[in-house]
C-alpha positions, 0 to 999 in steps of 0.5 A: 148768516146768522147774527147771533151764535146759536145754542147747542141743544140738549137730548132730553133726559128720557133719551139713553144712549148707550155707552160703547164697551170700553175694551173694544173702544180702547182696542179700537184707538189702539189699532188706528193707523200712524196718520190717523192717530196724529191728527186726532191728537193735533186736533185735540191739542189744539183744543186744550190750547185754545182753553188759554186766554194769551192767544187765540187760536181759532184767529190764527188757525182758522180761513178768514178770506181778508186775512189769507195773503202770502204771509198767511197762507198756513191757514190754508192748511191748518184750519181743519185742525182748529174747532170752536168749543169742545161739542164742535171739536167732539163731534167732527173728530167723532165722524172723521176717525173712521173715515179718515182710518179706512182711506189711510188703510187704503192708500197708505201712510204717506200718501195721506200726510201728502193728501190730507196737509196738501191738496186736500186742505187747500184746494177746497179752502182756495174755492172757498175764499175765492167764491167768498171774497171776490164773488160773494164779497164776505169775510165769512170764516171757516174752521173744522175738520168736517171739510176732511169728513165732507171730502171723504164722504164725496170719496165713498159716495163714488165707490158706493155709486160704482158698485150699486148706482140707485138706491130704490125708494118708494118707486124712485131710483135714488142716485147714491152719489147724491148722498154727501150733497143731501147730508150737507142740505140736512146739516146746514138746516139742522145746525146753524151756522155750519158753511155750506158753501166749505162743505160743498167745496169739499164734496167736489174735490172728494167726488173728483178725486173718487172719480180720479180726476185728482189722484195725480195729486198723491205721490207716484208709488215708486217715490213712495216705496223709494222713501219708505225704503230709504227711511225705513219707514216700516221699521222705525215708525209704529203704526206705519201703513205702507203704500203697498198693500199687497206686499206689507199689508194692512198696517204695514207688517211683513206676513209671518211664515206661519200664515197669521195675520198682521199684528196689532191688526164750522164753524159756529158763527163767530162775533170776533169777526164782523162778518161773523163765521161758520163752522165746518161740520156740527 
């Protein structure tokens, strides 16, 4: 663990990158499913929020095992909404939106606010202070979307692996679930400071739930069009991705008779804590 925060490094100046074209990104953003969009402003929200000096949010929203008890069990599930400095925050929200649109894309509205503020956020954290507290007896803290990123990564990792098991290098077969675990290796050598260990917990509840060891934990589809129908969901929220795919579509639209398409088609170590912290992602 390192004892002091690492600096964040610069591309030198003889590197462009080049700009995305504004229309498509701005048609992109306009395009993201409800869930999607609702995290990427909680987690810039948060953010702002932070930039004041009354109170810290990275201490109340972040896992720091000696503080997680019955009274703060929140943490458990607000910590992937918490990041330290705006790089942290850039970069994690960067790597999230695409994934965490598709699998919203995929399963639905719903099943994403039970997955994503439920199991998804606090069995990856419970592994974490278990191992952190009773095995490795530390108070590293935790923070950082990347642990969804992570999750997420195990989750295509398994659907990759089912449609094409080796990817072939040189005269190796490569297995491709293996990918998330090389990239956690890779980010923990590059970027100081990041949890392996959270990251870690994360892949394995996303390659359980690919291999659907864990997918009891979304609601029954019945509940759910239940719900949907009983709030009208469809109707009153924009943006709404259905449960059911096949019948309402990608985002939720009823198909035109017409036969058109739907519309619209961690942390860094940390000196606040004398265990110092981690950050989930780079």
């Amino acid at each position: 663990m390192p004892s002091n925060p690492p600096q964040l490094s610069r591309l030198p100046s003889a590197y462009h990158i080049p700009l995305p074209n504004p229309s498509r990104l701005r048609s992109y953003v306009f395009r993201l499913p409800l869930f999607t969009r609702l995290m990427l402003l909680a987690i810039i929200g948060l953010w702002i929020l932070e930039l004041q000096t009354v109170w810290s949010v990275i201490e109340w929203g972040s896992v720091i095992p000696n503080e997680v008890g019955l009274g703060s069990m929140y943490r458990l599930n607000t910590y992937p909404l918490v990041h330290l400095g705006f790089f942290h925050m850039l970069m994690d929200t960067l790597c999230l939106v695409p994934l965490l649109e598709r699998f919203e894309s995929e399963w639905g509205t719903l099943n994403c606010v039970a997955l994503f503020l439920g199991p998804f956020s606090t069995i990856p954290a419970g592994v974490y202070v278990l191992i952190e507290k009773f095995i490795l007896r530390s108070n590293t803290a935790i923070l950082g979307s990347s642990v969804w990123v992570f999750l997420l990564l195990g989750i295509e990792a398994i659907k990759t692996w089912r449609a094409n098991p080796y990817l072939e290098i040189a005269s190796a077969k490569v297995p491709t679930w293996i990918t998330p675990l090389a990239l956690i290796v890779v980010t923990s050598v590059l970027i100081p400071g990041t949890s392996f260990l959270g990251h870690l917990a994360a892949v394995i509840v996303g390659y359980l739930f690919g291999l659907g060891y864990l997918k009891f934990l979304a609601p029954p589809e019945r509940i759910s069009r239940w719900i949907e129908g009983k709030l009208n969901l469809l109707g009153r929220l924009p943006h709404y991705v259905s449960v059911d795919q096949k019948t309402y579509g990608r985002y939720g639209l009823l198909p035109s008779s017409s036969g058109e398409g739907p519309m619209g088609n961690a942390p860094i170590g940390m000196n606040w804590l004398n265990g110092g912290g981690q950050r989930l992602g780079p």
